[in-house]
C-alpha positions as CSV (number, residue, x, y, z in Angstrom):
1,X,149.9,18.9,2.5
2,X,149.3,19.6,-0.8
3,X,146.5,22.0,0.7
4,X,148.4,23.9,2.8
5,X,150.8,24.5,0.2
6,X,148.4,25.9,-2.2
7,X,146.4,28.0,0.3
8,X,150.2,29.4,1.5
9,X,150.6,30.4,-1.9
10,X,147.7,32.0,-2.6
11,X,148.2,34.1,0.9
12,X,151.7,34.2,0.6
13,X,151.4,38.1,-0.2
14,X,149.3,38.9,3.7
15,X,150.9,39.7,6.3
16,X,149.0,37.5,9.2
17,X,150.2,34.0,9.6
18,X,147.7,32.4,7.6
19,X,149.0,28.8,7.8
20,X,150.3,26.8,10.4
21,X,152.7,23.8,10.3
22,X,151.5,22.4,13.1
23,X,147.5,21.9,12.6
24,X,144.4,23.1,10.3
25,X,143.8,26.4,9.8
26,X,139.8,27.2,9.5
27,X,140.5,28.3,6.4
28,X,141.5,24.6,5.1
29,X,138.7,23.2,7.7
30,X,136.2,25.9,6.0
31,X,137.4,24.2,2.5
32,X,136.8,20.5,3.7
33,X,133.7,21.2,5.1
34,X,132.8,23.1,2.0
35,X,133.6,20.4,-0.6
36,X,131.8,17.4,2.1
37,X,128.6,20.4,1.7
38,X,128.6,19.9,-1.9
39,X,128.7,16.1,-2.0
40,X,126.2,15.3,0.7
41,X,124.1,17.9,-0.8
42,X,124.3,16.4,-4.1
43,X,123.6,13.0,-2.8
44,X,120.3,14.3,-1.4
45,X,119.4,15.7,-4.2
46,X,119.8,12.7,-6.3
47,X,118.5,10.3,-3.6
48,X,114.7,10.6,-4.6
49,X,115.6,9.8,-8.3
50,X,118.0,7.0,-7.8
51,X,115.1,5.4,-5.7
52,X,112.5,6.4,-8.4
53,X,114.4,4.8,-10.8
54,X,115.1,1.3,-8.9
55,X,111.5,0.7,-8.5
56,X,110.6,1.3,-12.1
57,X,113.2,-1.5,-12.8
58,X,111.9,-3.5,-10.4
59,X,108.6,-3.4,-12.3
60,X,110.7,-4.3,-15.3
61,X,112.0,-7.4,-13.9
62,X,108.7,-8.3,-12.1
63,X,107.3,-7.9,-15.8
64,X,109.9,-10.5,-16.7
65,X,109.2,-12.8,-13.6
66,X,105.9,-13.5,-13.9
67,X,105.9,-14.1,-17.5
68,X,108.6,-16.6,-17.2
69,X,107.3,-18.1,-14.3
70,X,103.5,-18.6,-16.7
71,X,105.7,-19.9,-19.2
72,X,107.5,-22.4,-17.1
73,X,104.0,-23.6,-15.5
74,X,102.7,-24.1,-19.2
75,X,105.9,-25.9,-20.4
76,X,105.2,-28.5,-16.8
77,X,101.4,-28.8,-16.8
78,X,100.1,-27.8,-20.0
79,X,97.9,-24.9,-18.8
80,X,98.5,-21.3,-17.9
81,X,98.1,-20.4,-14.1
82,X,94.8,-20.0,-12.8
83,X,93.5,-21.4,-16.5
84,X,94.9,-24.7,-15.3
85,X,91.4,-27.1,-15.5
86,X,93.8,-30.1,-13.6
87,X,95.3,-27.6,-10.7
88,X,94.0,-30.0,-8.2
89,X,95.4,-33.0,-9.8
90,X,98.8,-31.5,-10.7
91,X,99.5,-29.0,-7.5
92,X,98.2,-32.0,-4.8
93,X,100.6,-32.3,-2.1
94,X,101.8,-29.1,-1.7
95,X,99.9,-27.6,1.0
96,X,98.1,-25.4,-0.9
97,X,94.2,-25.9,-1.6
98,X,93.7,-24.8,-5.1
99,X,90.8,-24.2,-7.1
100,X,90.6,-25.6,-11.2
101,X,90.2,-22.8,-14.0
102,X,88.0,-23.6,-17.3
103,X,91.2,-24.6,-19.4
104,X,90.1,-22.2,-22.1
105,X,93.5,-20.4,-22.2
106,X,92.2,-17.4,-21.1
107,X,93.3,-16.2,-17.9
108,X,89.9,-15.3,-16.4
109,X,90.7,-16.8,-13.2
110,X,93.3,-13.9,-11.6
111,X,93.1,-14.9,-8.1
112,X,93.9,-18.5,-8.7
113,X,96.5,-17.1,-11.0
114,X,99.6,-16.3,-8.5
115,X,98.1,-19.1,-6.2
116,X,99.1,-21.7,-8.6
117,X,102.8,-20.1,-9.4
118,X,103.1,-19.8,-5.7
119,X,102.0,-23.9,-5.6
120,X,104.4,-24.4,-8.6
121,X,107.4,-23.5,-6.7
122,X,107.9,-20.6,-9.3
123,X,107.3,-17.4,-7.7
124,X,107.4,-16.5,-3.9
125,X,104.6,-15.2,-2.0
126,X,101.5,-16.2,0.1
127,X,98.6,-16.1,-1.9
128,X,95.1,-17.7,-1.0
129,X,93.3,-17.5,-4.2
130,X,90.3,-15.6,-3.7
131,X,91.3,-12.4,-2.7
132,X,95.0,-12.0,-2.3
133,X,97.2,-9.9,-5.2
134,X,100.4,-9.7,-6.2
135,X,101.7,-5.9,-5.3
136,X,104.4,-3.9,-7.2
137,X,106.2,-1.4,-5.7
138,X,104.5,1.6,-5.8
139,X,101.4,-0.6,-3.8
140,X,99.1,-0.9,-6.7
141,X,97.8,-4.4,-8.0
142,X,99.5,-6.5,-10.1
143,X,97.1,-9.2,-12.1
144,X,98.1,-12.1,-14.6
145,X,94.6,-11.4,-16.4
146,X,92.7,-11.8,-19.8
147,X,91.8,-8.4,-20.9
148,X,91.3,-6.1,-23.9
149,X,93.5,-2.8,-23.6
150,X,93.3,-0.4,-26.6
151,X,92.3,-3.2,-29.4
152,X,94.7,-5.8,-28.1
153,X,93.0,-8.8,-26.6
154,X,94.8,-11.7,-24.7
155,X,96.6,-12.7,-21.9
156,X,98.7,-10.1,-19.8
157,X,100.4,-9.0,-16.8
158,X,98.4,-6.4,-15.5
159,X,99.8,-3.2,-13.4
160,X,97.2,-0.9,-12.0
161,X,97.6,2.3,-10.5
162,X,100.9,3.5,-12.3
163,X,101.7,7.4,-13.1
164,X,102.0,7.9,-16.2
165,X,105.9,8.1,-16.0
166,X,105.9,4.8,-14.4
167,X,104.1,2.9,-16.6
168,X,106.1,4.9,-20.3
169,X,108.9,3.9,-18.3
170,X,107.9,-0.1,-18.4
171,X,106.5,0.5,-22.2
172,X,109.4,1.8,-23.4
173,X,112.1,-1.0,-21.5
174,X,110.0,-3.9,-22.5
175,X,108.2,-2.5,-25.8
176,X,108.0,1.1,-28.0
177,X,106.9,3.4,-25.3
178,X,103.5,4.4,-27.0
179,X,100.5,3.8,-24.9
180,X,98.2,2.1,-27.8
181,X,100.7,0.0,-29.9
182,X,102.8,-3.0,-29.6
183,X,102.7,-5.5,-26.4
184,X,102.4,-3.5,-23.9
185,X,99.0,-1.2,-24.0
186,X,98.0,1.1,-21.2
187,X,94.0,2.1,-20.1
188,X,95.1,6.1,-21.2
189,X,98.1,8.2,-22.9
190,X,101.5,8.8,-21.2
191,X,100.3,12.2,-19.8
192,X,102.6,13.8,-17.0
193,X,101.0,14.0,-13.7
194,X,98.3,11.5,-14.5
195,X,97.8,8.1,-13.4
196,X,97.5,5.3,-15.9
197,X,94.4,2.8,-14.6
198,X,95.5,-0.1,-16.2
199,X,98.9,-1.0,-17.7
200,X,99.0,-4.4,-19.8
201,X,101.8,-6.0,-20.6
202,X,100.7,-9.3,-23.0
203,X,102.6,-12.0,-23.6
C-alpha cells in the first residue's frame, strides 16, 4: 500500500488513471521487478567471489587440520606420520597395511604420511600409501613433506599448484603474507596471475 500511495502522489498531477485500487499497475509491477533485477544481479555478481573466498578458507582450515592431526599422532606414538619407524606395530589392526618410515623426524616419507593419519583415526580419507594424495580445493596436491622453501628447512604442509592470490591469501591468515619470511614460505613471489609451485606451510 505504501507503494501505491507514493506512486499516486507522484502522478497525482496526470490526468490518466494511473493507479488502481483494485490490483497492480505495471508501473508498481515494473518497480518490483526492477528492485528483484538489482538483487539477483548483485548476487551474481558476487557469487564467483563468495565461492573464491570459501575455498581459500578452506585451505586455512585444512592448514590447521593436518597439523593438528601430526601433532596429535606424535603426542600418541611418539613419531610424526609417515616418519613413524613402529607404524606397523602401533597402526596393527586397523585394516590398513602400512609401511614404517626411518624415524629420523623428517617427513621424507609423504605417501605413507596421510596413510598413517588416515590409520590413526585423525583425518578422513582413503589413502593407500604409495601413490594416493591429499587434494585441496582447487585440485592441486597437498603433501605433509620435509623440504627447504626459500632458506627455511623442516617439516611442512605442502600446497602445490596455488595462484599466487591463493597461496598470499593462506600466508597472510596463518603467517605475514610475504612469500620468503616467517612459517609459511612459497617456491616464487606473490605475483598476480602467476601460479605459486610450491606453498610450505612448516610447523
Amino acid at each position: 500500500m505504501k507503494i501505491k500511495k507514493a506512486i499516486k502522489k507522484l502522478f497525482k498531477h496526470f490526468s490518466l488513471p494511473i493507479i488502481d485500487e483494485k490490483g497492480f499497475t505495471l508501473i508498481e509491477m515494473g518497480i518490483v521487478l526492477a528492485i528483484v533485477g538489482i538483487i539477483i544481479g548483485g548476487a551474481i555478481l558476487k557469487g564467483p567471489a563468495l565461492i573464491a573466498s570459501a575455498k581459500n578458507k578452506n585451505l586455512v582450515n585444512q592448514d590447521q587440520t593436518l597439523t593438528a592431526a601430526i601433532y596429535g599422532y606424535q603426542e600418541k606414538y611418539g613419531f610424526f606420520p609417515g616418519d613413524d619407524s613402529a607404524a606397523t606395530t602401533n597402526l596393527a589392526g586397523t585394516g590398513y597395511t602400512v609401511t614404517n618410515g626411518n624415524g629420523n623426524g623428517q617427513i621424507s616419507e609423504y605417501f605413507a604420511a596421510p596413510q598413517h593419519l588416515v590409520a590413526a583415526g585423525l583425518i578422513k580419507g582413503s589413502y593407500n600409501g604409495t601413490s594416493d594424495y591429499i587434494k585441496h580445493g582447487y585440485g592441486g596436491n597437498v603433501l605433509i613433506y620435509y623440504q627447504t622453501l626459500q632458506g627455511k628447512t623442516g617439516n611442512l604442509i605442502r600446497f602445490d599448484s596455488l595462484s599466487a592470490e591463493n597461496a598470499k591469501y593462506i600466508d597472510s591468515a596463518t603467517d605475514d603474507g610475504v612469500y620468503n619470511t616467517g612459517s609459511v614460505r612459497a617456491s616464487t613471489d606473490y605475483t598476480a596471475g602467476t601460479t605459486i609451485t610450491n606453498l610450505g606451510c612448516f610447523f
